[in-house]
N, C-alpha and C positions, 0 to 999 in steps of 0.2 A: 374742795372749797378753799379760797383765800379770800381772808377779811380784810387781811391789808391794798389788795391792789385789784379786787376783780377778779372776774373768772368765776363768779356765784355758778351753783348748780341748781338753779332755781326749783324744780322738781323734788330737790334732797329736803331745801329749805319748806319745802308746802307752799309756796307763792302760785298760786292759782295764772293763770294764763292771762285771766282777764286784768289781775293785778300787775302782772311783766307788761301789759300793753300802757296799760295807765302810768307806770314809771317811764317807760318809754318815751311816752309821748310829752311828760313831766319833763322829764331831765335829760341833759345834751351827752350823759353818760351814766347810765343808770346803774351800773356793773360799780364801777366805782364809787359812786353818793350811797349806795347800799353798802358797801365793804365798810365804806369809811363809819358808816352811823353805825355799824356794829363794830366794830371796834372801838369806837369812845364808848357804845353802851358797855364793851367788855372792861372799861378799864375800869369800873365802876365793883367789878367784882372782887372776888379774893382769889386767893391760890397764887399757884406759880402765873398763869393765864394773867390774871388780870394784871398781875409785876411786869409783864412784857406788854402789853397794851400800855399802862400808863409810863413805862420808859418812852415806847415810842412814842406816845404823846407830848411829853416831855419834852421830849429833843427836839417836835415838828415846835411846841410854845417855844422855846430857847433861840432856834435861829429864828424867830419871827420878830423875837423880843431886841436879837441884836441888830435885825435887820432892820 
């Protein structure tokens, strides 16, 4: 599994079939709007995990900020 960019195992995660069709059909890239929501909900944690989620959130705010 990768939270950062896609590539979900949806079966690993428990997302039932009928829920992968309804992303699907929702979103132009569903592998990716999935990764991405979980990984802002991880930066919300603790440990080392959540310190590398909110870095990279970080960086994605920072060039957004200068752009």
């Amino acid at each position: 599994m990768n939270n950062d960019f896609g590539g979900l195992h949806y079966d690993r995660l428990g997302i039932s079939p009928t829920v992968r069709n309804l992303l699907q059909l929702t979103f132009l890239g569903p592998d990716w709007t999935l990764s991405n929501s979980r990984a802002m909900v991880k930066a919300f944690s603790g440990g080392l995990e959540g310190a590398v989620h909110r870095e990279f959130w970080m960086r994605v705010a920072s060039r957004w900020a200068v752009i």
